[in-house]
C-alpha positions as CSV (number, residue, x, y, z in Angstrom):
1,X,0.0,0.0,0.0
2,X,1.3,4.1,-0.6
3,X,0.6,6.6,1.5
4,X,-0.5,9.5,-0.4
5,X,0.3,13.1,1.1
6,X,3.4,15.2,2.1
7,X,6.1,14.4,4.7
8,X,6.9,16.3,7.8
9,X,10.1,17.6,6.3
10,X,7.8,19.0,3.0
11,X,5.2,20.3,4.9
12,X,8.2,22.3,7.2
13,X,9.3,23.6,4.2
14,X,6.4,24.5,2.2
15,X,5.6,26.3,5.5
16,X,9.1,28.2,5.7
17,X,8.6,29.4,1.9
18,X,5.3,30.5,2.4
19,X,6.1,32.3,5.9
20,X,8.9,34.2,3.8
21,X,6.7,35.2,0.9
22,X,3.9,36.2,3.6
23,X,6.3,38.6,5.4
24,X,7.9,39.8,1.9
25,X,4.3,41.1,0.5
26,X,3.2,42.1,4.2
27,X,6.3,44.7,4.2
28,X,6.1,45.8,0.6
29,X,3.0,47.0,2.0
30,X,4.1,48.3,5.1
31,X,6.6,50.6,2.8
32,X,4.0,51.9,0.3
33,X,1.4,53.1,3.2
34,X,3.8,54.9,5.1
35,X,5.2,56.6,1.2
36,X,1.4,57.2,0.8
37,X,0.7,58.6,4.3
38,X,3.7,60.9,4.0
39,X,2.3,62.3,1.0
40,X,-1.0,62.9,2.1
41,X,0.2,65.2,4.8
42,X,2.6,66.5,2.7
43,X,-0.4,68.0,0.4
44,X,-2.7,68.0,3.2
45,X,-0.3,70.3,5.2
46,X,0.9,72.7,1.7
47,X,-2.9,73.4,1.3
48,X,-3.7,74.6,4.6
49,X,-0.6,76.8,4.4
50,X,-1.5,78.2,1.0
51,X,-5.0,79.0,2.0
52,X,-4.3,80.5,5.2
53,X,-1.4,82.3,3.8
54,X,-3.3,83.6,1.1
55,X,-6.6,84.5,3.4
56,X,-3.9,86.4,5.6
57,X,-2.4,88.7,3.0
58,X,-5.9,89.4,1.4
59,X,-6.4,91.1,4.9
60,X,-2.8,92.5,5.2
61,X,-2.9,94.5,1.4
62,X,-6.3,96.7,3.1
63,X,-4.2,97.2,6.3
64,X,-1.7,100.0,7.7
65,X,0.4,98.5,9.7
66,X,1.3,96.0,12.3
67,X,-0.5,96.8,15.6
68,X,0.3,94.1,18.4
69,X,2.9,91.1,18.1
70,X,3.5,88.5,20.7
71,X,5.3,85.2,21.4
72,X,3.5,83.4,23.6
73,X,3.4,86.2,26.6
74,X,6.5,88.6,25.7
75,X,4.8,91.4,23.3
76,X,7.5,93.2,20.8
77,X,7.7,96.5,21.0
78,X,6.3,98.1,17.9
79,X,9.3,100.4,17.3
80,X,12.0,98.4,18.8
81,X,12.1,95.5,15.8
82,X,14.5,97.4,12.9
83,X,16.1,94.6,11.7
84,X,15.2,93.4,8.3
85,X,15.3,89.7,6.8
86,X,15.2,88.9,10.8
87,X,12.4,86.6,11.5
88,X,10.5,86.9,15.0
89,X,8.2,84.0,16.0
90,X,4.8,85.1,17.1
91,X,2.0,83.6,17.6
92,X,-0.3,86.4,17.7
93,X,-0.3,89.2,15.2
94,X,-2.7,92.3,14.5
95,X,-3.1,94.2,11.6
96,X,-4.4,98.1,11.7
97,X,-6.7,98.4,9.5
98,X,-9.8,101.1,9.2
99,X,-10.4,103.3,12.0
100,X,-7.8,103.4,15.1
101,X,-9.8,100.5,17.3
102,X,-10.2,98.1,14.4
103,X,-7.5,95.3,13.7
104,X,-6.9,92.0,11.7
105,X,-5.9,89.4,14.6
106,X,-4.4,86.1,13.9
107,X,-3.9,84.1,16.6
108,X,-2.1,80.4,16.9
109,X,-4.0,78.6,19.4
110,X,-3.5,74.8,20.4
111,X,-1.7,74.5,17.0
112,X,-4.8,75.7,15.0
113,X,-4.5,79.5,13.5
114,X,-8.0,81.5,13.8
115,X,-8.9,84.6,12.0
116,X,-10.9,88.1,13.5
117,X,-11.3,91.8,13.1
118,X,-11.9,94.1,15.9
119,X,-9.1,95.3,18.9
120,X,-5.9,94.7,18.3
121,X,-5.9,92.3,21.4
122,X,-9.1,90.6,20.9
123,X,-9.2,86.7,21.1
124,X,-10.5,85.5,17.5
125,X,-12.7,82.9,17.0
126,X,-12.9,81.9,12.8
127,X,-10.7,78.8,12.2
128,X,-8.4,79.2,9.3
129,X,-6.7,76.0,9.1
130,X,-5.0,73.1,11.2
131,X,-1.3,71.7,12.3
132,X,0.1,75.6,12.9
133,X,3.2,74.7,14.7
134,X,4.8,77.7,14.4
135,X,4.4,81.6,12.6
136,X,7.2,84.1,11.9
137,X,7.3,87.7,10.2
138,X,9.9,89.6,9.0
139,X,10.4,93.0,7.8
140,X,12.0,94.2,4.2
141,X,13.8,97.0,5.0
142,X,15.2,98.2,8.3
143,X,12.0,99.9,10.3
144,X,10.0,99.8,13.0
145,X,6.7,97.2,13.2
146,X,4.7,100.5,13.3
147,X,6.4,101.8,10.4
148,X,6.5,98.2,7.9
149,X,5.0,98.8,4.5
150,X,5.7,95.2,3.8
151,X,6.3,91.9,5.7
152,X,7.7,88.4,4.9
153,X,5.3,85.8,6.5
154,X,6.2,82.2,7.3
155,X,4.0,79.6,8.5
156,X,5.8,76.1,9.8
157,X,3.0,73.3,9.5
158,X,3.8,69.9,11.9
159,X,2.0,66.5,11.4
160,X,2.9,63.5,12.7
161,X,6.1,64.8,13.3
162,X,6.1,65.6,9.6
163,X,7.0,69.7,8.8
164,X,6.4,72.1,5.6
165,X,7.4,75.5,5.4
166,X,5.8,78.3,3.4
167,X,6.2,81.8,2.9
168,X,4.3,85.0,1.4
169,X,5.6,88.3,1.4
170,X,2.6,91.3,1.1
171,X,2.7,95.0,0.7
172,X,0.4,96.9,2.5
173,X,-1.8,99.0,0.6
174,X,-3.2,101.6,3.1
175,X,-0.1,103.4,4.4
């Protein structure tokens, strides 16, 4: 009589080859989710910047000049900062615009960046975008905050430890 079927040994094998292949497709995977997740934020992270970059200089072209800039608690002086191509990091920045009350706040809150208009220290409430780790202006020539006619603006956007960077410089109009 012949036994039909597969030894011990074969069946050890077949099991070995398979458990390779297995772990070779499961990691190609692996690999191309993490590529793809990377990419997501990637775009995910250069829209938001674009959009609240470009929201923030349709607001700074009708204004006259920086009114209010702080990092975290420490406010800079208005006419102190004379150093162009320097960036500061604020988080909160306000834009004169209209009559002498009336500003254009941005404020960086819990890594979110949100949007309003009235005094120059008022806490704004209109979302503008997400993953706002950090926001920097800079002057173009050497003048006070009071005195700008035109800033640089950097946002720095953090996602799962991922970053982007992007910039706008705007001219203000109303000076």
């Amino acid at each position: 009589m012949k036994n039909k079927g597969f030894s011990l040994v074969e069946l050890l094998v077949s099991l070995g080859i398979s458990s390779i292949i297995a772990g070779l497709i499961f990691s190609f995977f692996i690999i191309n989710y993490k590529g793809y997740k990377s990419v997501r934020n990637d775009s995910e992270m250069q829209f938001q910047a674009q959009y609240i970059l470009n929201f923030m200089a349709g607001r700074i072209i009708n204004s006259n000049s920086i009114s209010f800039a702080r990092v975290n608690t420490q406010n800079y002086s208005m006419t102190a900062v004379r150093s162009a191509g320097v960036e500061y990091p604020i988080h909160k920045i306000s834009f004169k615009c209209g009559n002498e009350n009336e500003s254009f706040v941005f404020h960086i809150i819990n890594n979110t960046i949100r949007y309003g208009k009235g005094e120059k220290e008022m806490n704004p409430t209109v979302e503008l975008g997400n993953y706002v780790d950090e926001m920097y202006v800079s002057l173009f020539k050497d003048e006070s905050f009071q005195d700008a006619k035109a800033v640089k603006l950097k946002l720095v956007m953090k996602k799962d430890e991922q970053l982007h960077e992007a910039f706008q410089a705007v001219y203000m109009r109303n000076n």
